[in-house]
SERO-4910 file (N, C-alpha, C, O; in steps of 0.05 Angstrom, whole numbers):
BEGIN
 pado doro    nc1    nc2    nc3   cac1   cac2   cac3    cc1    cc2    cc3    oc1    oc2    oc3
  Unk    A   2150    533    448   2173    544    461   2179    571    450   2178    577    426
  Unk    A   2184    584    465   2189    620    454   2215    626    466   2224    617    487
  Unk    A   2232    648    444   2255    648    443   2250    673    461   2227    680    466
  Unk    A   2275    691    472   2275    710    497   2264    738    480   2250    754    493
  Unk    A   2271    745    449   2269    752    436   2249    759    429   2248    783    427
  Unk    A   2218    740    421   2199    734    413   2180    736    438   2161    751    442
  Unk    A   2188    722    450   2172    741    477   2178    765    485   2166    768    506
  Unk    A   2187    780    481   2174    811    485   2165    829    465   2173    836    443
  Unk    A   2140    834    483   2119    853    462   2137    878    446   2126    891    428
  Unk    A   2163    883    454   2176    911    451   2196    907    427   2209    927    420
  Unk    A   2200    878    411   2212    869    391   2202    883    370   2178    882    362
  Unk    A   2224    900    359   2233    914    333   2231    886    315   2213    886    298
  Unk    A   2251    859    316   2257    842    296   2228    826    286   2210    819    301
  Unk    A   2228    823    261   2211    813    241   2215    781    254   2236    773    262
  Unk    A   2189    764    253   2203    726    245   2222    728    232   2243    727    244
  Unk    A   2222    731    208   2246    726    190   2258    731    199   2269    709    198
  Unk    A   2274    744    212   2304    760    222   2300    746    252   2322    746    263
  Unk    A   2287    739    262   2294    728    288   2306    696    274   2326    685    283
  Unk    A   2288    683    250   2293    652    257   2322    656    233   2335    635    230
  Unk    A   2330    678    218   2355    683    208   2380    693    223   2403    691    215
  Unk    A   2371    703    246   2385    718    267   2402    743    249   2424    751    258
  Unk    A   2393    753    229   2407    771    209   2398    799    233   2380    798    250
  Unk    A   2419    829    228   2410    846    237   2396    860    208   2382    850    191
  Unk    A   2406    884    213   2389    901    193   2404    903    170   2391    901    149
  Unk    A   2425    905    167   2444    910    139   2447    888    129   2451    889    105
  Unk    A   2447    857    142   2460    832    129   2486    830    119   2498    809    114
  Unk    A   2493    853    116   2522    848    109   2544    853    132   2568    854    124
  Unk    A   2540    854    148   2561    875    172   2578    850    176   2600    860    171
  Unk    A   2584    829    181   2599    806    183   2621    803    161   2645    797    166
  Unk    A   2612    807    140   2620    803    116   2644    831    112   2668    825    110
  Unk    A   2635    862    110   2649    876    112   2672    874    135   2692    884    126
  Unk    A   2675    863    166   2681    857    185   2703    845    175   2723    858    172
  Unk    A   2701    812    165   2726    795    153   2736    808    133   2761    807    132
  Unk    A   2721    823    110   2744    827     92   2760    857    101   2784    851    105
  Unk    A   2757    877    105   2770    894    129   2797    875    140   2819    878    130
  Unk    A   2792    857    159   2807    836    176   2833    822    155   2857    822    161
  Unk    A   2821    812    129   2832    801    106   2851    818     95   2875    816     98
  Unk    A   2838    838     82   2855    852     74   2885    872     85   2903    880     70
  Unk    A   2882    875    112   2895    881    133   2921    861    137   2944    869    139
  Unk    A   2915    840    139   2933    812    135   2950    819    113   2973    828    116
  Unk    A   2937    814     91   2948    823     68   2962    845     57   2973    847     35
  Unk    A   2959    859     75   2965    886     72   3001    886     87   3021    895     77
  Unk    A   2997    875    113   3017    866    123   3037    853    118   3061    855    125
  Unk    A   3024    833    100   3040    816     91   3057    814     63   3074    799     53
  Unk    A   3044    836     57   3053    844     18   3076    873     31   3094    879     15
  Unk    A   3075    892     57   3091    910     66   3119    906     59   3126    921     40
  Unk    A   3136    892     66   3164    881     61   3175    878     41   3199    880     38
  Unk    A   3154    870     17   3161    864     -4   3164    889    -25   3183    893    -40
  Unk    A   3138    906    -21   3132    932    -28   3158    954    -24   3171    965    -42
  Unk    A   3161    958      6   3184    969     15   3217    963     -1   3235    979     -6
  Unk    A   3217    933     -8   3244    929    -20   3239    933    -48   3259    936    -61
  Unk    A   3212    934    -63   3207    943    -94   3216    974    -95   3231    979   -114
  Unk    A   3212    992    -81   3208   1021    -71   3239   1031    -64   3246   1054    -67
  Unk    A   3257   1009    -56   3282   1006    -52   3294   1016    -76   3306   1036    -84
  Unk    A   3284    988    -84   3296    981   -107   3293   1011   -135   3305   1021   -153
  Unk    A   3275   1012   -125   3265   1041   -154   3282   1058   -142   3301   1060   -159
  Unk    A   3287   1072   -125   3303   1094   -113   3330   1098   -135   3347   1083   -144
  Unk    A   3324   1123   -138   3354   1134   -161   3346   1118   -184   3367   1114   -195
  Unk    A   3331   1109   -195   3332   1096   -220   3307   1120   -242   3289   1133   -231
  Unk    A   3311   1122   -273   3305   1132   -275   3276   1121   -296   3272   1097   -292
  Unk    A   3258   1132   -312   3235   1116   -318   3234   1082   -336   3218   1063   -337
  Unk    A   3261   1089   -348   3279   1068   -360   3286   1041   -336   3277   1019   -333
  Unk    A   3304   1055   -324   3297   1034   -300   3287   1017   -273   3293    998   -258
  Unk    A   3258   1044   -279   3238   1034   -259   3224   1010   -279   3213    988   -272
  Unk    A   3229   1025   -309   3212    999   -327   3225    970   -317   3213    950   -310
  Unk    A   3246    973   -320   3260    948   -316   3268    940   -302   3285    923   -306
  Unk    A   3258    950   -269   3249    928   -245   3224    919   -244   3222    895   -238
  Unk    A   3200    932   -249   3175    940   -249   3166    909   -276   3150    891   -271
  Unk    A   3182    912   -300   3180    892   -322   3176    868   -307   3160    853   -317
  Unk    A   3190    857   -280   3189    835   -265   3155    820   -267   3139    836   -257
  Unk    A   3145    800   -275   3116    794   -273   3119    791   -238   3100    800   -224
  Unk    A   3143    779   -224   3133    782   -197   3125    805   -182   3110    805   -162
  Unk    A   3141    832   -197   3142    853   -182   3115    867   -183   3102    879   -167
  Unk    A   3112    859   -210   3077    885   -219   3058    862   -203   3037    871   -192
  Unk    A   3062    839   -200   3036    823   -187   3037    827   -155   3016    829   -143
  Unk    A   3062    829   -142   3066    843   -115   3052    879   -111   3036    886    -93
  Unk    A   3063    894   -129   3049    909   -124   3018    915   -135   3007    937   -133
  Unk    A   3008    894   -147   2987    905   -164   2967    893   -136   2943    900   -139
  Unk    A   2972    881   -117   2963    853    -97   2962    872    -80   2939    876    -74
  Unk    A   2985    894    -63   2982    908    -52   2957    931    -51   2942    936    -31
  Unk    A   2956    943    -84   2945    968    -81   2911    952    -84   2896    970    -80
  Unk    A   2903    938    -88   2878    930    -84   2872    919    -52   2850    916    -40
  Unk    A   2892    916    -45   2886    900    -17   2873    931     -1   2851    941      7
  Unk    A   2903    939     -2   2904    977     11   2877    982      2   2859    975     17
  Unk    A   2870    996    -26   2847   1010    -34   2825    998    -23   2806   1013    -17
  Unk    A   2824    976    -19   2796    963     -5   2795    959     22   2773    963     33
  Unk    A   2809    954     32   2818    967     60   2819    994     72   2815    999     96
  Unk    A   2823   1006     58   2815   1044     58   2781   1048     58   2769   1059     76
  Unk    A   2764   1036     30   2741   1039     32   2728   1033     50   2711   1049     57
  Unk    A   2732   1000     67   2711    990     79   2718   1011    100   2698   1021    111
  Unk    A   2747   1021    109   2747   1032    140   2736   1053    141   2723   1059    162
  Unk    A   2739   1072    117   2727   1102    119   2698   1107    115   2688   1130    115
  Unk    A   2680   1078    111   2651   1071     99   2645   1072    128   2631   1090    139
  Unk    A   2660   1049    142   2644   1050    176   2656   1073    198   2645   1074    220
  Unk    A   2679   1089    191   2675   1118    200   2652   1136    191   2641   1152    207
  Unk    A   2642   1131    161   2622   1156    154   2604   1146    166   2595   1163    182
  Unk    A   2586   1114    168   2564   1111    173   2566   1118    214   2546   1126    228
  Unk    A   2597   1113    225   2586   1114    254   2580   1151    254   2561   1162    265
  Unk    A   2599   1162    241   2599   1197    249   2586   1208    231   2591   1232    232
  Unk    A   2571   1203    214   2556   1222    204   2530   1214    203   2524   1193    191
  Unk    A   2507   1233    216   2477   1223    222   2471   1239    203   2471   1223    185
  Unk    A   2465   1258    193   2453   1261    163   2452   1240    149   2471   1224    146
  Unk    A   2423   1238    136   2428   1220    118   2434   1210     98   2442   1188     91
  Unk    A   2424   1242     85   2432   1258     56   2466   1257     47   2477   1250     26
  Unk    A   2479   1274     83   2503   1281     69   2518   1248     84   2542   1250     81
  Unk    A   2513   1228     94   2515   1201     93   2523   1192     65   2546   1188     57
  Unk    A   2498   1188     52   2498   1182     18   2523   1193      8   2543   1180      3
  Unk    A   2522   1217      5   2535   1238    -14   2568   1223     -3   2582   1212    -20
  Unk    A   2575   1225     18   2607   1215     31   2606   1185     30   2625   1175     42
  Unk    A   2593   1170     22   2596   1150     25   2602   1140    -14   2620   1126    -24
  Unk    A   2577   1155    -28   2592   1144    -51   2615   1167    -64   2625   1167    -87
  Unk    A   2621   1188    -42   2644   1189    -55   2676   1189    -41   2698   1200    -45
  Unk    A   2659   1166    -18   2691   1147    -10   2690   1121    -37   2711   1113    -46
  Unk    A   2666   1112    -45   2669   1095    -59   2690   1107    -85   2713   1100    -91
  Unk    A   2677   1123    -93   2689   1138   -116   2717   1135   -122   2730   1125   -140
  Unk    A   2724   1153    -93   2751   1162    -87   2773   1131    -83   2797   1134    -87
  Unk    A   2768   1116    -78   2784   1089    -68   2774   1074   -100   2791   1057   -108
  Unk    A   2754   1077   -115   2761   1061   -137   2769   1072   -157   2769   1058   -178
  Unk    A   2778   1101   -158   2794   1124   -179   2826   1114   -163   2843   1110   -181
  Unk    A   2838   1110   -138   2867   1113   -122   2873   1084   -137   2896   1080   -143
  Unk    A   2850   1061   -142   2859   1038   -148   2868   1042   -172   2890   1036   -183
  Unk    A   2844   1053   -179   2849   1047   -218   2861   1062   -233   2865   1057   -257
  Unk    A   2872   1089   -218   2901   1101   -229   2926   1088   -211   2947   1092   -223
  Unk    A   2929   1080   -195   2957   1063   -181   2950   1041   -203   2966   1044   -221
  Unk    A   2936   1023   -209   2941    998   -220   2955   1012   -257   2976   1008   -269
  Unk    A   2937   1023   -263   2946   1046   -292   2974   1043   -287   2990   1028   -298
  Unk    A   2979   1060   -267   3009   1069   -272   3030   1033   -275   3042   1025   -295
  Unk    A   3030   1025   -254   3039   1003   -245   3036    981   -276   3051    963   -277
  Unk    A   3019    984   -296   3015    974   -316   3027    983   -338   3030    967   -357
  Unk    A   3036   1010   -341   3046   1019   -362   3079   1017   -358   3096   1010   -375
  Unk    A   3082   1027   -331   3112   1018   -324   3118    995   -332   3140    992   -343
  Unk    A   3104    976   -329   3118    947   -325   3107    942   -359   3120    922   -365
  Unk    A   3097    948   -375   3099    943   -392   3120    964   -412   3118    960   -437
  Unk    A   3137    984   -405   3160    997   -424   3144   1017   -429   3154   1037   -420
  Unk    A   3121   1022   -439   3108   1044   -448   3113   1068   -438   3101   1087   -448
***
């Protein structure tokens, strides 16, 4: 029995990738849900974020320490800015890969969207860490 696939002489796909049904990256599913996930999350941590941000308004580093000191508040926003930052990467990864056909300057924007989204994390989480600990 031959699949519709396998019968034609004009198949690009390998066996392996036909009886895996994988395309070419293997990962595109995977980037897809967490994109989707994080988005959720993103939504859903908004409200909370907004009334922390409230709450800091007119206060001064003293007592941003001492809303921020909250373990719920630094874990709300610490939940946010990883959700966001990774949610920024995957979306601006599958903007570079649809709009940019170079392949060279592909590479070059792609690791330095990586770059750029894991420096926005890891100075937002910095900050968000030193606040909430008084320092």
């Amino acid at each position: 029995m031959t699949t519709p696939d396998s019968a034609s002489p004009k198949s690009m796909r390998t066996p392996l990738g036909r009886v895996r049904s994988l395309g070419a990256s293997h990962s595109g599913t995977f980037d897809f849900w967490i994109q989707r996930l994080t988005a959720v999350a993103s939504v859903l941590l908004i409200l909370p974020v907004v009334i922390v941000v409230m709450m800091l308004l007119g206060r001064n580093q003293a007592g941003a320490a001492q809303v921020l000191g909250a373990p719920l508040v630094a874990i709300i926003l610490l939940l946010f800015i990883i959700a966001t930052a990774w949610h920024m990467k995957i979306g601006m990864q599958v903007v570079i890969e649809d709009y940019v056909h170079n392949e060279k300057i592909k590479l070059a924007a792609i690791m330095a969207n990586n770059f750029f989204s894991f420096a926005v994390a890891l100075a937002s989480i910095y900050a968000i860490l030193k606040l909430s600990s008084g320092v």
